[in-house]
Biopython code that builds the backbone (N, CA, C, O; Angstrom):
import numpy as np
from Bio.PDB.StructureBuilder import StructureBuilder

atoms = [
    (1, "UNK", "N", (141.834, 28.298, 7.362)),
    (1, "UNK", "CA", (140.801, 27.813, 6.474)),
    (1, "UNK", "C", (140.205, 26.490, 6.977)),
    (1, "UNK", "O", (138.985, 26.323, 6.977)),
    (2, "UNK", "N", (141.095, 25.511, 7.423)),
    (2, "UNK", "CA", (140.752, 24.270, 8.240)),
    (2, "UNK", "C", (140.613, 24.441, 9.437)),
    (2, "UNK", "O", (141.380, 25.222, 10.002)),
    (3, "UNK", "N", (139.692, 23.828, 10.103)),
    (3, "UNK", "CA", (140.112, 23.741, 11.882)),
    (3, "UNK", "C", (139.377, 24.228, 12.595)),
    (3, "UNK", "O", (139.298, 24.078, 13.814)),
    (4, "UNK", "N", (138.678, 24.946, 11.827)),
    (4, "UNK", "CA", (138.519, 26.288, 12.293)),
    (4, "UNK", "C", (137.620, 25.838, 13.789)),
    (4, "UNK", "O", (136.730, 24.990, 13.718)),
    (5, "UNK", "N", (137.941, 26.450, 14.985)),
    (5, "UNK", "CA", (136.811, 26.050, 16.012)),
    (5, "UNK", "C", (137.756, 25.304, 16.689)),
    (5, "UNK", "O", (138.205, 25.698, 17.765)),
    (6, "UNK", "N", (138.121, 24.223, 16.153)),
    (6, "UNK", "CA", (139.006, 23.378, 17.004)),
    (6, "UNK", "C", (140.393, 23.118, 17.234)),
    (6, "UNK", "O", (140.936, 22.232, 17.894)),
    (7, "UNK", "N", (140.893, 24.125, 16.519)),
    (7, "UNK", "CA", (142.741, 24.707, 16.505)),
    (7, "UNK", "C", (142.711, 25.914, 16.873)),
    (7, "UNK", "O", (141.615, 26.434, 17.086)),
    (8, "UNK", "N", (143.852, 26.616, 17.029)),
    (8, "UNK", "CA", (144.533, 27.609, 16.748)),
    (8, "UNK", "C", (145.607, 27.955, 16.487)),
    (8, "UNK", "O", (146.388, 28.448, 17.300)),
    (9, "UNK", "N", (145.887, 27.707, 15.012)),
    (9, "UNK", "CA", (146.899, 27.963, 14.669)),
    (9, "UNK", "C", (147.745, 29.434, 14.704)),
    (9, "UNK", "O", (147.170, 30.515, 14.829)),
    (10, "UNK", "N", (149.120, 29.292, 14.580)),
    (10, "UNK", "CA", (150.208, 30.423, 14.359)),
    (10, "UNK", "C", (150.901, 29.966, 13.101)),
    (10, "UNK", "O", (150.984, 28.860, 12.567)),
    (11, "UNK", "N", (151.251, 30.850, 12.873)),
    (11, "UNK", "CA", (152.387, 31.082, 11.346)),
    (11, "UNK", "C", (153.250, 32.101, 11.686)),
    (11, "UNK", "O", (152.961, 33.240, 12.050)),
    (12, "UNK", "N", (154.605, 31.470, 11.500)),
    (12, "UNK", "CA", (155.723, 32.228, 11.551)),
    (12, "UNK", "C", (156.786, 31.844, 10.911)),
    (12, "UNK", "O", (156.809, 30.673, 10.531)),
    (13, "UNK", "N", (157.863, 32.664, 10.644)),
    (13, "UNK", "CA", (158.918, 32.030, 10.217)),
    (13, "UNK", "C", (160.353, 32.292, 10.933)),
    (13, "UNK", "O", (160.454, 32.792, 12.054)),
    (14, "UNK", "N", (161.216, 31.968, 10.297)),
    (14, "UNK", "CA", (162.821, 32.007, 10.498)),
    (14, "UNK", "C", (163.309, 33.203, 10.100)),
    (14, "UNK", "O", (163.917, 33.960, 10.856)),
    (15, "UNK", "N", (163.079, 33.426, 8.941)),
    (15, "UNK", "CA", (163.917, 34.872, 8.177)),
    (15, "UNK", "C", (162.237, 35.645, 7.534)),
    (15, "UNK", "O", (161.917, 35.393, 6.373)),
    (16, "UNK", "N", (161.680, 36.185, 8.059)),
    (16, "UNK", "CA", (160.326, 36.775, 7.605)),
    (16, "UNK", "C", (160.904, 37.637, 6.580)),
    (16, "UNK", "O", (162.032, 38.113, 6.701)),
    (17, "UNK", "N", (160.070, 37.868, 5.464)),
    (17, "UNK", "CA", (160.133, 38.724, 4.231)),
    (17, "UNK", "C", (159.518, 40.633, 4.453)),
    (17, "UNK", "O", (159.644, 41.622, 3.731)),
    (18, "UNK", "N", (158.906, 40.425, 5.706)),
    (18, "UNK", "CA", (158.231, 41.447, 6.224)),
    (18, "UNK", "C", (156.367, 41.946, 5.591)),
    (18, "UNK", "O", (155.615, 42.855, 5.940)),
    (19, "UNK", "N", (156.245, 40.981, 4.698)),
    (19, "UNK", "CA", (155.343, 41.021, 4.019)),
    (19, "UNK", "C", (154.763, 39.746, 3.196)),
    (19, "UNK", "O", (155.529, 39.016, 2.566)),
    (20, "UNK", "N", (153.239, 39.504, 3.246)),
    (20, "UNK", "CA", (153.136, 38.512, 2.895)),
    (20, "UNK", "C", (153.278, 38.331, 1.282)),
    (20, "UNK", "O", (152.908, 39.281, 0.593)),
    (21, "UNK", "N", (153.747, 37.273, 0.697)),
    (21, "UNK", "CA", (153.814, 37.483, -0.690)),
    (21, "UNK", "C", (152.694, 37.547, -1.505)),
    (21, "UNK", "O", (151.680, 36.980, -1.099)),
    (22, "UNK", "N", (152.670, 38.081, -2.496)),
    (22, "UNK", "CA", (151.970, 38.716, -3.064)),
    (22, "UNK", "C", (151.106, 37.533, -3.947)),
    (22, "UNK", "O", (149.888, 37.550, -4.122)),
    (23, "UNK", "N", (152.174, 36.381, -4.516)),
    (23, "UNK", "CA", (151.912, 35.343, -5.002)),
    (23, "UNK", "C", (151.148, 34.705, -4.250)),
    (23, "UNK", "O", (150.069, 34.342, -4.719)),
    (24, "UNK", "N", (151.398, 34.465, -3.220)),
    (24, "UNK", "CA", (149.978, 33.542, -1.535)),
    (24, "UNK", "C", (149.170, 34.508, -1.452)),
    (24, "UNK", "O", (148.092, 33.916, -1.409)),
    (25, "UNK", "N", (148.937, 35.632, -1.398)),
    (25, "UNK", "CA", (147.475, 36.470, -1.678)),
    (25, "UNK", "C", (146.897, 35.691, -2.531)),
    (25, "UNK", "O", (146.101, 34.793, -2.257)),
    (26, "UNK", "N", (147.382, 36.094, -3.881)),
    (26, "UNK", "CA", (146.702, 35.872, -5.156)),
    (26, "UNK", "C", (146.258, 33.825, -5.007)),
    (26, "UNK", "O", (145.232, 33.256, -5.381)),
    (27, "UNK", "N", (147.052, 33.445, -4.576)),
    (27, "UNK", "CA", (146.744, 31.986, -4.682)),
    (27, "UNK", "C", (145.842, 31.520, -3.640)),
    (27, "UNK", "O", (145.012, 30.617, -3.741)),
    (28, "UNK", "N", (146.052, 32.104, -2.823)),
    (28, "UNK", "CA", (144.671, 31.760, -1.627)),
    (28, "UNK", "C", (143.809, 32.325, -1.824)),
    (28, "UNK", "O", (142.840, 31.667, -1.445)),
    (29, "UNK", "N", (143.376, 33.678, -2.421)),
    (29, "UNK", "CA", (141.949, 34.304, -2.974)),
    (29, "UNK", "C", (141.365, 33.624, -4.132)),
    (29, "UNK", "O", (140.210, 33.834, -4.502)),
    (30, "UNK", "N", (142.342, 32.636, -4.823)),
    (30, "UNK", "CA", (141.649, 31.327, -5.787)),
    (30, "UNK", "C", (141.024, 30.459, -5.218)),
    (30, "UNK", "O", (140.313, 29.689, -5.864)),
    (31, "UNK", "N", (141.185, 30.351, -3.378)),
    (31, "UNK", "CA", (140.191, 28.981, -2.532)),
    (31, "UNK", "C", (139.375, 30.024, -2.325)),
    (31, "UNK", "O", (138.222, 29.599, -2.403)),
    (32, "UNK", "N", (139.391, 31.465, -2.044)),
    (32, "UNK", "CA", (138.164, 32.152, -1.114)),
    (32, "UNK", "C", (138.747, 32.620, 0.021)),
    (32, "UNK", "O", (138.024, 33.119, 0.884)),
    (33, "UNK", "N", (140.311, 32.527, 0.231)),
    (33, "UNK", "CA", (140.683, 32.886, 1.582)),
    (33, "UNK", "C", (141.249, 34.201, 1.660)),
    (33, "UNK", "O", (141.679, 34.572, 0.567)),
    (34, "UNK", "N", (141.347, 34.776, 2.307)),
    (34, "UNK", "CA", (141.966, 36.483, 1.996)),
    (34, "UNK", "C", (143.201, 36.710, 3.167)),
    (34, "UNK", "O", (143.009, 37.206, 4.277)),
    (35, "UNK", "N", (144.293, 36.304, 2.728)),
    (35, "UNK", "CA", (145.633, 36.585, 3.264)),
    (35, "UNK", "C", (146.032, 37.715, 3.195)),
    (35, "UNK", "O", (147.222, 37.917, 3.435)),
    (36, "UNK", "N", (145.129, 38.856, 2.831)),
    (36, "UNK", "CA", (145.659, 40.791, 3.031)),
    (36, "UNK", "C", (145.530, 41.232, 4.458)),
    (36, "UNK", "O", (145.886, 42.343, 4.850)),
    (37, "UNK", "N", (144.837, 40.013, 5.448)),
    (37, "UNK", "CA", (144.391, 40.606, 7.165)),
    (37, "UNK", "C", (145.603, 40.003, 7.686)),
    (37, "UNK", "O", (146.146, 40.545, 8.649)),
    (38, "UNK", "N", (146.051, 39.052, 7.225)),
    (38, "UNK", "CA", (147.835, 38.446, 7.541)),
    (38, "UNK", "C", (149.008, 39.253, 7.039)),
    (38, "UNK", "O", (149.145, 39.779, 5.935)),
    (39, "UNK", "N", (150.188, 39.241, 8.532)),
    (39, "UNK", "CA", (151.201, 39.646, 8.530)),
    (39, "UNK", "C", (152.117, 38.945, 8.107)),
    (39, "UNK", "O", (151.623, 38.046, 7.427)),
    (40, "UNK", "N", (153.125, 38.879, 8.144)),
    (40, "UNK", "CA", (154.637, 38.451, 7.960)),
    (40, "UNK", "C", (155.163, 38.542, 9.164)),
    (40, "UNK", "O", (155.459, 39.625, 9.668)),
    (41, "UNK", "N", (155.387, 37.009, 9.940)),
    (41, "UNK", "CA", (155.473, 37.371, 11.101)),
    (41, "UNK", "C", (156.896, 36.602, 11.620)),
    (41, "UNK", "O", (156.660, 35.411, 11.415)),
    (42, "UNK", "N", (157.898, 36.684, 12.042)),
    (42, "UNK", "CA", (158.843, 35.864, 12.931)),
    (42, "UNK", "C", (158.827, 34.914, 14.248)),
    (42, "UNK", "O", (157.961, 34.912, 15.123)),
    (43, "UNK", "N", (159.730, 34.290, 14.196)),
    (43, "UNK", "CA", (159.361, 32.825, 15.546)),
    (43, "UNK", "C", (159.505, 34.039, 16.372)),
    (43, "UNK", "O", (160.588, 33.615, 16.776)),
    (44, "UNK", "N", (159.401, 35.071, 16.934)),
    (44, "UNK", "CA", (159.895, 35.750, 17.961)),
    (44, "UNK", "C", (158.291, 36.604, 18.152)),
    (44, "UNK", "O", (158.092, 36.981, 19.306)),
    (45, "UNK", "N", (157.229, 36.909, 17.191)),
    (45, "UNK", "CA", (156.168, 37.471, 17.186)),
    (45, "UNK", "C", (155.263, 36.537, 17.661)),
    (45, "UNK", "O", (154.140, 37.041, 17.702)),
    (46, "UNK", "N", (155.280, 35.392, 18.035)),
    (46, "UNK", "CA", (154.436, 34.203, 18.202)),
    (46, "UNK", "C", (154.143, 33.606, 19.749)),
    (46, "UNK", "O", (154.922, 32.753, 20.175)),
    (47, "UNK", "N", (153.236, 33.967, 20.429)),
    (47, "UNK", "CA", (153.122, 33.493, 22.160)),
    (47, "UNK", "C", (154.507, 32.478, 22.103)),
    (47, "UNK", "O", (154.898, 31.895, 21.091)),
    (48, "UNK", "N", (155.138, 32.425, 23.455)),
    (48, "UNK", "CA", (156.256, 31.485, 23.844)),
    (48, "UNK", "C", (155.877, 30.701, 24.602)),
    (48, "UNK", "O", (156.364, 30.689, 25.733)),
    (49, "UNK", "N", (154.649, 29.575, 24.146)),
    (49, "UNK", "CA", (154.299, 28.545, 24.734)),
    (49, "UNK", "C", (154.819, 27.201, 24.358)),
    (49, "UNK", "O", (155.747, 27.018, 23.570)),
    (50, "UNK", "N", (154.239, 26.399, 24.900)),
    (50, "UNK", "CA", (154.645, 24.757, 24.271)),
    (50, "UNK", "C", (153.343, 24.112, 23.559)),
    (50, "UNK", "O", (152.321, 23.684, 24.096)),
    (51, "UNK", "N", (153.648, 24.166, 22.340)),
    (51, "UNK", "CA", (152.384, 23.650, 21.232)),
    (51, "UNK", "C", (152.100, 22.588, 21.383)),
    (51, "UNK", "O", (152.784, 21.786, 22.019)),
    (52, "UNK", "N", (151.004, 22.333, 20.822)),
    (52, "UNK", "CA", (150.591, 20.876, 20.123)),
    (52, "UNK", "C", (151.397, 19.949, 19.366)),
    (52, "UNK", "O", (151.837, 18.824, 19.601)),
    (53, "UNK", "N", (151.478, 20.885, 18.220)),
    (53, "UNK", "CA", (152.389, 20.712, 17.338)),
    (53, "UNK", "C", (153.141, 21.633, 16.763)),
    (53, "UNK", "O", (152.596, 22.734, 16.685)),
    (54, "UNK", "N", (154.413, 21.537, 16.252)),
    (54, "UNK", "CA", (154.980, 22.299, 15.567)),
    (54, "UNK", "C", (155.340, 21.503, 14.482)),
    (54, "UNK", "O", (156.055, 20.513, 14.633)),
    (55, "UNK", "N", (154.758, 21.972, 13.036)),
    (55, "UNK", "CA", (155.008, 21.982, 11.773)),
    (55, "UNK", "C", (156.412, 22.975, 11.307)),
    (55, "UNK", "O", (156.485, 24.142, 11.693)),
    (56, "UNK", "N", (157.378, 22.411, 10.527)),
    (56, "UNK", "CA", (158.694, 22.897, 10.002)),
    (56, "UNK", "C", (158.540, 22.490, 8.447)),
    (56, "UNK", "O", (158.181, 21.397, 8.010)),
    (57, "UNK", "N", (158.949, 23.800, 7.625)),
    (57, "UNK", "CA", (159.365, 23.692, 6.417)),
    (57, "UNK", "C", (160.405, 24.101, 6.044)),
    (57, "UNK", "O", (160.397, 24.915, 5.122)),
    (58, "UNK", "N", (161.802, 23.633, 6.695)),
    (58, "UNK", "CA", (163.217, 23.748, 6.333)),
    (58, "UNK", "C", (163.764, 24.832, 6.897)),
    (58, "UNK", "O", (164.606, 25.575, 6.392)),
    (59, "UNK", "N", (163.052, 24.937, 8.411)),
    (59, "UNK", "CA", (163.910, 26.664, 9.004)),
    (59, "UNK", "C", (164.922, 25.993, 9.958)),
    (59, "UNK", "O", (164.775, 26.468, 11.085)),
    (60, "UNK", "N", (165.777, 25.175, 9.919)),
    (60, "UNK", "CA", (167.184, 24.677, 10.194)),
    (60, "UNK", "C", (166.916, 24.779, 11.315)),
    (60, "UNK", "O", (165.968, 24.311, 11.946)),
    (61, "UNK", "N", (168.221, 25.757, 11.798)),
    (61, "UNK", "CA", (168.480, 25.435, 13.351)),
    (61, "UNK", "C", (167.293, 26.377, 14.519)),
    (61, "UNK", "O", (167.116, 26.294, 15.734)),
    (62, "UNK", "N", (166.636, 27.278, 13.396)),
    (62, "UNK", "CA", (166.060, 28.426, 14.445)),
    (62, "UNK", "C", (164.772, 27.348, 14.909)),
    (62, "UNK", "O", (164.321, 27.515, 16.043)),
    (63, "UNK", "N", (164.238, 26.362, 14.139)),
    (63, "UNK", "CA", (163.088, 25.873, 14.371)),
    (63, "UNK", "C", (163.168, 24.699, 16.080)),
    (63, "UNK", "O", (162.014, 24.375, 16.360)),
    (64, "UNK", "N", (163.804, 24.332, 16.713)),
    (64, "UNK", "CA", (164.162, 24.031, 18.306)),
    (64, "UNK", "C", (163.764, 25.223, 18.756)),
    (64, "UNK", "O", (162.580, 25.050, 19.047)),
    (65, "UNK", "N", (163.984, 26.068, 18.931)),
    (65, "UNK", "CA", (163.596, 27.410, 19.338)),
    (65, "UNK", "C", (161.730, 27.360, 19.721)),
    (65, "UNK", "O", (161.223, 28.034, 20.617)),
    (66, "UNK", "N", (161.274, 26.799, 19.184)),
    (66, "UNK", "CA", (159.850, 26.485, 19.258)),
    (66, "UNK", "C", (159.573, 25.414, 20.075)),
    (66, "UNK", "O", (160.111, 24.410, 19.608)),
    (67, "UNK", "N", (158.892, 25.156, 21.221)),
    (67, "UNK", "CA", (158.465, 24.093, 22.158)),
    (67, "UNK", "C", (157.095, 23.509, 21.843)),
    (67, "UNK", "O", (155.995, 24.054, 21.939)),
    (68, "UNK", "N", (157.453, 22.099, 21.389)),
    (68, "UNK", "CA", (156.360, 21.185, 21.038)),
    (68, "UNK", "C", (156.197, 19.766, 21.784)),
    (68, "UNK", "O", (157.205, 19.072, 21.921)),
    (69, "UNK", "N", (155.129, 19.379, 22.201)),
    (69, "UNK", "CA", (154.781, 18.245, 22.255)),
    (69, "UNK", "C", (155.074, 17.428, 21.268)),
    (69, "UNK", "O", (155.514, 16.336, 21.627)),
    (70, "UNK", "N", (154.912, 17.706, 19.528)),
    (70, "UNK", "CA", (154.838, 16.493, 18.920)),
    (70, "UNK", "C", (155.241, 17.942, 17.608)),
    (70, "UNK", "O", (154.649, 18.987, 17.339)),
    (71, "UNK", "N", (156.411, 17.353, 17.117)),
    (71, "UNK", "CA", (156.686, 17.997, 15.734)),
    (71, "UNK", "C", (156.608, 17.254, 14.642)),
    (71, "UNK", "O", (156.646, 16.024, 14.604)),
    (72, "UNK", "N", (156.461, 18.248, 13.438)),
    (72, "UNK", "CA", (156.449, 16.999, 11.877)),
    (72, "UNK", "C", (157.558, 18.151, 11.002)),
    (72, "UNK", "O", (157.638, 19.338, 11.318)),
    (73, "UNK", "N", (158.036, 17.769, 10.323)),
    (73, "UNK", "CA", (158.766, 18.761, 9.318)),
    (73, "UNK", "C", (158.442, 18.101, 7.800)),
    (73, "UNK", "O", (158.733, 16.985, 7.369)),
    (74, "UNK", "N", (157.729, 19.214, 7.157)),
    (74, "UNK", "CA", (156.786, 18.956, 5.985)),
    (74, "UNK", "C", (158.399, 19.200, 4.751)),
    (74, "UNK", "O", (159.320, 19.985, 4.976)),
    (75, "UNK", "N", (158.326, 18.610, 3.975)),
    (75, "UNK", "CA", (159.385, 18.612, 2.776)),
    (75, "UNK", "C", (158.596, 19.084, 1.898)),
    (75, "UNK", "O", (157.915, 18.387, 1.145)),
    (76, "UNK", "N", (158.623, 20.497, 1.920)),
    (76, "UNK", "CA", (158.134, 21.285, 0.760)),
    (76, "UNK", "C", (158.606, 21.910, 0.757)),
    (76, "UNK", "O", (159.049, 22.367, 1.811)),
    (77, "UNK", "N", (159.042, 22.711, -1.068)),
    (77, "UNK", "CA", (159.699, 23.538, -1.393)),
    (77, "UNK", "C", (158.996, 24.728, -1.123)),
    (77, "UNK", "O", (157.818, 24.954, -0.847)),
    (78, "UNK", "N", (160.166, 25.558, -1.293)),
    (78, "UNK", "CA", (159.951, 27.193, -0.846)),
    (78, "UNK", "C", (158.950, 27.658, -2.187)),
    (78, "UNK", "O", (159.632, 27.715, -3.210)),
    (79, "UNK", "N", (157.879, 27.913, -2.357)),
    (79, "UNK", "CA", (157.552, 28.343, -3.662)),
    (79, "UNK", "C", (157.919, 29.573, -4.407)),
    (79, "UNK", "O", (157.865, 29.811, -5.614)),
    (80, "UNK", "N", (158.384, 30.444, -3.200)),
    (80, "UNK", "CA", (158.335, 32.010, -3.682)),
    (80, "UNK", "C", (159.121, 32.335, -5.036)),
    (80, "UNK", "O", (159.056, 33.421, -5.612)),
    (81, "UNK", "N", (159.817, 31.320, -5.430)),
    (81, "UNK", "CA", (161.015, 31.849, -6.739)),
    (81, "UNK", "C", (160.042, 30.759, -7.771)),
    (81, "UNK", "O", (160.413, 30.624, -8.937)),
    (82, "UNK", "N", (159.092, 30.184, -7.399)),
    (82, "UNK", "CA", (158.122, 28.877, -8.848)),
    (82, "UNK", "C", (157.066, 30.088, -9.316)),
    (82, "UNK", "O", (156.614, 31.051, -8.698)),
    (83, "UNK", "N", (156.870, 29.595, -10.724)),
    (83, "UNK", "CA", (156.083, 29.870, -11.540)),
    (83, "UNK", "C", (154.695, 29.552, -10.919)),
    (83, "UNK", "O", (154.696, 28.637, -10.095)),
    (84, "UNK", "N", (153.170, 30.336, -11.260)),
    (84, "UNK", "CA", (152.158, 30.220, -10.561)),
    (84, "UNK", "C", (151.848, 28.912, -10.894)),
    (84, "UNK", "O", (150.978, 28.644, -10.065)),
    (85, "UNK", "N", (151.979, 28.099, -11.460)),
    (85, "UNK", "CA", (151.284, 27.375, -11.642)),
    (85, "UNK", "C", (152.023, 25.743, -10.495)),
    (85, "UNK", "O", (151.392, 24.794, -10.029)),
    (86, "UNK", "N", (153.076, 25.970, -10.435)),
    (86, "UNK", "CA", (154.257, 25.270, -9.877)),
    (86, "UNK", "C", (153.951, 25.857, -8.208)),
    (86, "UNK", "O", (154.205, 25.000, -7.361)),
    (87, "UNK", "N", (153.616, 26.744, -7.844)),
    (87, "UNK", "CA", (153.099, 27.852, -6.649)),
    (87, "UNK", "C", (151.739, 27.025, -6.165)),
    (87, "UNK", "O", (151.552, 26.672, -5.000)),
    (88, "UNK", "N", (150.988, 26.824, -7.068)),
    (88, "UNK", "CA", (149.929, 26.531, -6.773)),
    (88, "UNK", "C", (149.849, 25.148, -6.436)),
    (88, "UNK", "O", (148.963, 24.698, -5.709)),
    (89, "UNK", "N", (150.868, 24.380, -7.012)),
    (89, "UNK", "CA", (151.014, 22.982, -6.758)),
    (89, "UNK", "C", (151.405, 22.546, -5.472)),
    (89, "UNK", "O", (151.173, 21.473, -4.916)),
    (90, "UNK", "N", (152.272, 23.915, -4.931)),
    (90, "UNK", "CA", (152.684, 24.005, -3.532)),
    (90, "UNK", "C", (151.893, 24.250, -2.284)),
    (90, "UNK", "O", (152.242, 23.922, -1.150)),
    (91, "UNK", "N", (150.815, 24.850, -2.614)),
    (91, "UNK", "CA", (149.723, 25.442, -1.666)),
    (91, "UNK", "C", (149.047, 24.177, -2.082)),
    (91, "UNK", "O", (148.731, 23.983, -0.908)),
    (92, "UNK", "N", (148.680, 23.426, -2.526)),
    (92, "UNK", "CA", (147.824, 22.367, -2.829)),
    (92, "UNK", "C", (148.600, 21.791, -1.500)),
    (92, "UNK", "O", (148.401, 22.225, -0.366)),
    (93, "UNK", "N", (149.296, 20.994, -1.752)),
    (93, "UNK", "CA", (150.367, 19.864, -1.068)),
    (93, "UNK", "C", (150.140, 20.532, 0.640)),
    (93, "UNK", "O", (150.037, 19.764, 1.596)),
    (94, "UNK", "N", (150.099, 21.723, 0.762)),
    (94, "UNK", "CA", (150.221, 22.498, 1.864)),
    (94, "UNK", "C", (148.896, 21.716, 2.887)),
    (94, "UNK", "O", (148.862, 21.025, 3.905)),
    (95, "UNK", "N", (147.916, 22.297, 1.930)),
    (95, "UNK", "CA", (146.838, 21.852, 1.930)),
    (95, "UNK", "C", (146.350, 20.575, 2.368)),
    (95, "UNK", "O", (145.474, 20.343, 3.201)),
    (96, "UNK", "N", (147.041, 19.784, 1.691)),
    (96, "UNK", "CA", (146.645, 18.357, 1.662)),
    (96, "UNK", "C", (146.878, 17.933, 3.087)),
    (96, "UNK", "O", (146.008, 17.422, 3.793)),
    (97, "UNK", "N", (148.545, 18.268, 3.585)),
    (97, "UNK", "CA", (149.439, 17.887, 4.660)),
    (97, "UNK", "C", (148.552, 18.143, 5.759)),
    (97, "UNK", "O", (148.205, 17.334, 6.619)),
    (98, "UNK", "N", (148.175, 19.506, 5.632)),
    (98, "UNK", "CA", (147.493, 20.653, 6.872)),
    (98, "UNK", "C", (146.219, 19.392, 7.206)),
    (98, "UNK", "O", (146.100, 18.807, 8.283)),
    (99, "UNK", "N", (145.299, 19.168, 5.907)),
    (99, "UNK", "CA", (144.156, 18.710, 6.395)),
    (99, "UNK", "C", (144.539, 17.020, 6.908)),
    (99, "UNK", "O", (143.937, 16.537, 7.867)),
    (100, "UNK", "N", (145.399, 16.373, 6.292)),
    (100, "UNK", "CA", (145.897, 15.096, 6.864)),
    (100, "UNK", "C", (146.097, 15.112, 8.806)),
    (100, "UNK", "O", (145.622, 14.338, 9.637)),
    (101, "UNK", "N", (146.720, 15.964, 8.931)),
    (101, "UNK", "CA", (146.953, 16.299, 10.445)),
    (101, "UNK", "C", (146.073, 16.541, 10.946)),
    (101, "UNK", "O", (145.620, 15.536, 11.493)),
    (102, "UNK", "N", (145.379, 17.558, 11.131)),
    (102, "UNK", "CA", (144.220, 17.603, 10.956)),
    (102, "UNK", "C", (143.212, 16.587, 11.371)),
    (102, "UNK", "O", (142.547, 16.921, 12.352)),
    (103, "UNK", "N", (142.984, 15.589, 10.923)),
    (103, "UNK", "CA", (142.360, 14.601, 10.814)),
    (103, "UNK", "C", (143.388, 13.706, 12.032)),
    (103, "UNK", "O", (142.977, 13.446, 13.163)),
    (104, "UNK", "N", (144.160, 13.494, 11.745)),
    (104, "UNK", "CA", (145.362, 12.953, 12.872)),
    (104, "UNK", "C", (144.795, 13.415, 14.311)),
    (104, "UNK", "O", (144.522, 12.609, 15.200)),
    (105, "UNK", "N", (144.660, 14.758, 14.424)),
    (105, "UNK", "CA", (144.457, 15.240, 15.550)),
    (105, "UNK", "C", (143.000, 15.164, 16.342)),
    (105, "UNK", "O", (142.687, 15.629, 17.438)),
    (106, "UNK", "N", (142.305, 14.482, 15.476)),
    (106, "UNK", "CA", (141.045, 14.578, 16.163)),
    (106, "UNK", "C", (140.526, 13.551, 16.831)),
    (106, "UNK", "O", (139.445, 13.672, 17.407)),
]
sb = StructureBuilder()
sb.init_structure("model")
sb.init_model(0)
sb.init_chain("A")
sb.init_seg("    ")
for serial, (resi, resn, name, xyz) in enumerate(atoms, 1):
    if name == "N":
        sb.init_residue(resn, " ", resi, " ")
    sb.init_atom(name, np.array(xyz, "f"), 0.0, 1.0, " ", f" {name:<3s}", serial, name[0])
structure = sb.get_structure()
């Protein structure tokens, strides 16, 4: 949604659900974004290059596994078990972090 042009981001995780949640559909089609063309993807589905950056949200030991120039590890909760409204507070914050860097990076 950010960047666009001048990143390229990946998304992956540690323990993938195999599917994106249903709750981040619904909460990103509230900005306009449509997360139904996104997978559920693992650190193992993701080019094996050395990033820019690598962003971490609490995937322990598998997240070294990823080669970065410059890492940040964001302290945000897992939303998938919060209420939408508590969900949404989470994708906000997401948000906020993403576009802060963002801005960092330019």
């Amino acid at each position: 949604m950010h960047g666009v042009g001048a990143i390229e981001p990946y998304s992956a995780g540690s323990k993938p659900a195999g599917q994106v949640h249903p709750k981040a559909i619904k909460a990103m089609r509230e900005l306009g974004y449509d997360l139904n063309r996104h997978s559920s993807k693992s650190l193992f589905d993701i080019p094996a290059i050395e990033y820019d950056v690598a962003v971490t949200m609490g995937c322990g030991d598998a997240c070294p596994n990823v080669r970065a120039m410059q890492r940040e590890d964001w302290t945000i909760p897992d939303p998938k078990a919060l209420q939408t409204e508590e969900f949404r507070k989470v994708r906000d914050q997401i948000e906020q972090q993403v576009r802060e860097l963002l801005a960092r990076l330019a």
